[in-house]
C-alpha positions in Angstrom: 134.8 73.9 69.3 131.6 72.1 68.6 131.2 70.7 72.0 131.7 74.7 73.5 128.9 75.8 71.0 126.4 73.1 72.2 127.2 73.8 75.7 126.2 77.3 75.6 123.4 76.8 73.1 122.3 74.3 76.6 123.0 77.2 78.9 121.3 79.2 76.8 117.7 76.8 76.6 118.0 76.3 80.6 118.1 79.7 81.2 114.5 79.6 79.6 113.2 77.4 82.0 114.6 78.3 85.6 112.8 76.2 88.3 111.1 79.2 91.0 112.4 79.1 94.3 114.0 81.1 96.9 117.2 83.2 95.9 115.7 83.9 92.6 115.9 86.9 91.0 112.4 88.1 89.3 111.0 91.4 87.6 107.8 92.7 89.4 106.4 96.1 88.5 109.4 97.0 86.3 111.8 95.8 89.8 113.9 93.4 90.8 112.6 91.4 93.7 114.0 88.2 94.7 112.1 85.4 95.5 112.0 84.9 99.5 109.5 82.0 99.7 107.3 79.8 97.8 103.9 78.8 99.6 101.3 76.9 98.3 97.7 77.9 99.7 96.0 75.4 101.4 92.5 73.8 99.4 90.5 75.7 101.9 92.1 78.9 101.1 91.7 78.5 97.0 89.2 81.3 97.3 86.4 81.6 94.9 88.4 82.8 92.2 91.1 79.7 91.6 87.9 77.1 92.5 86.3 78.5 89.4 89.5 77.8 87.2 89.9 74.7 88.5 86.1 74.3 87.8 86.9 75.3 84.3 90.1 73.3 83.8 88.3 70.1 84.9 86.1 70.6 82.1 88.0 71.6 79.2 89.8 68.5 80.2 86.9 66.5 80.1 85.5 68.2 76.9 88.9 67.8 75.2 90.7 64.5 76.4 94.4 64.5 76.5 97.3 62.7 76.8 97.6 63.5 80.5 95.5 62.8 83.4 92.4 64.7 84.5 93.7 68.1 86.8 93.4 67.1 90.3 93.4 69.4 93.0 96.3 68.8 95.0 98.8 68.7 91.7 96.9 70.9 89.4 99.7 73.3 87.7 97.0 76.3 88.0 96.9 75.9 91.8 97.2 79.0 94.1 100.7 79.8 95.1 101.9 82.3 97.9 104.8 84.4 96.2 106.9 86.6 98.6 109.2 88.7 96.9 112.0 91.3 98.7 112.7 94.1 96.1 116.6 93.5 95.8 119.2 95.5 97.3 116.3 96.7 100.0 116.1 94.8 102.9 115.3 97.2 104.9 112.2 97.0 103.3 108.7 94.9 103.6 108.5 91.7 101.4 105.6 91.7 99.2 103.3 89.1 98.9 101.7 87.8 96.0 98.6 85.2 95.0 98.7 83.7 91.6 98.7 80.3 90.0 102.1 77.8 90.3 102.5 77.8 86.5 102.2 82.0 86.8 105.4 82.5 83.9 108.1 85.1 85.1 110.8 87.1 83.8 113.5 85.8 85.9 116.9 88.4 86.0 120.5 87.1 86.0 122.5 88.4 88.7 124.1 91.1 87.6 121.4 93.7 85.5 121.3 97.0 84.4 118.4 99.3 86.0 117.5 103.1 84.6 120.1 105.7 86.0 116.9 108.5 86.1 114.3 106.4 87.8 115.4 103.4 88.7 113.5 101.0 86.7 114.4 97.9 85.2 114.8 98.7 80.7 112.5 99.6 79.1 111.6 101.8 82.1 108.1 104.0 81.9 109.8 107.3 81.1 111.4 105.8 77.6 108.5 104.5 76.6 106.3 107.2 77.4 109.2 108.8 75.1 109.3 106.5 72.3 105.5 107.3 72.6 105.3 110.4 72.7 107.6 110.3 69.7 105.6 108.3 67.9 102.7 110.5 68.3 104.1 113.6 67.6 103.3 115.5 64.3 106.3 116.4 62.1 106.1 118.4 59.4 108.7 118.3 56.8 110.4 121.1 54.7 111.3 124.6 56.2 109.8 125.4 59.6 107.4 128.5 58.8 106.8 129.8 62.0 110.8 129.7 63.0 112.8 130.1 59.5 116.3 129.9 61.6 115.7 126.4 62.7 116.9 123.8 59.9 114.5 121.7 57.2 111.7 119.2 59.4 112.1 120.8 62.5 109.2 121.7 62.9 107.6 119.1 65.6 104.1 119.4 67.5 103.4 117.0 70.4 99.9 115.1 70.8 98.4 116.9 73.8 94.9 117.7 73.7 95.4 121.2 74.6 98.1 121.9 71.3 95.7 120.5 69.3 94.9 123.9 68.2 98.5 124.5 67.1 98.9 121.7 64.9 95.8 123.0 63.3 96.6 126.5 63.0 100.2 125.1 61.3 99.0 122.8 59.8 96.5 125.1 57.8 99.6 127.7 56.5 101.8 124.8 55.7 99.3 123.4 53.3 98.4 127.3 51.8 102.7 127.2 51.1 101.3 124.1 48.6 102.2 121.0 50.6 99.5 118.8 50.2 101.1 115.4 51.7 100.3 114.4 55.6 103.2 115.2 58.3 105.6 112.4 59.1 103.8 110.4 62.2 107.3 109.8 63.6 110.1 110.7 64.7 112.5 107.8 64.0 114.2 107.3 60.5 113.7 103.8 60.3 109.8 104.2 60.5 109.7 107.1 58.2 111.1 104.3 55.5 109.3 101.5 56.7 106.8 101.8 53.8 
């Protein structure tokens, strides 16, 4: 049993560090892509920007010695790489093509992932967390709704838009003349509410 255990704990720790290269499965933009090719630019094509952190590398090296040898050029782990991703499942369409440094750090999917069934986007997508947001913004007053008595106790919920500002106000002003003098809840979620 022991031997099973430290065989998936190893699974587990060289799942962390997947070496890049074609076939791979990355997230870009909140979709999969896989990894087409791997091209590293020529010296000549650094481009100002990766000359200047190489620049800059060379001399935190030299202002801070280490164990390893000074960066050089042609082996430097910040070197600029050529990334050409194909989002997965689209062949169809136009790989993308990406410039960043070899030791750029990716979140690399396994092959089988779940994707948002509304939008399409790899979880968290942008709608739930523009959600949880939007929850977390939201003005809640507790005790009985005044301006709709048939809804039950704490419903009564303002979002943070600019324009209902007003509204909050207004409510906020007859819910403190019924003698409520604490602030409304920030969130919506229980396990904020009792976080304090």
């Amino acid at each position: 049993m022991r031997r099973q255990e430290n065989r998936i704990h190893d699974k587990r720790i060289l799942a962390d560090y997947v070496q890049l290269k074609p076939g791979i499965l990355v997230v870009w933009d909140r979709q999969p892509y896989r990894v087409v090719e791997l091209a590293e630019r020529p010296l000549d094509l650094w481009g100002e920007k990766h000359e200047m952190r190489y620049v800059t590398a060379v001399e935190q090296w030299e202002r801070y010695p280490r164990n390893w040898d000074r960066p050089e050029k042609a082996t430097w782990d910040g070197r600029p790489f050529v990334f050409v991703l194909q989002l997965d499942g689209k062949p169809h369409e136009k790989p993308i093509h990406l410039i960043g440094p070899a030791n750029t750090s990716w979140d690399v999917l396994p092959e089988h992932y779940a994707i948002c069934s509304a939008c399409g986007e790899l979880p968290p997508c942008r709608d739930e967390l523009n959600e949880r947001e939007a929850d977390q913004q939201a003005a809640r007053f507790p005790g009985p709704n005044l301006w709709r008595p048939d809804m039950p106790d704490h419903s009564a919920v303002f979002h943070a838009r600019k324009e209902c500002e007003g509204e909050v106000e207004r409510y906020r002003r007859q819910w403190e003349a019924r003698g409520n003098q604490t602030d409304p809840q920030p969130s919506l979620f229980a396990d904020e509410e009792n976080a304090s």
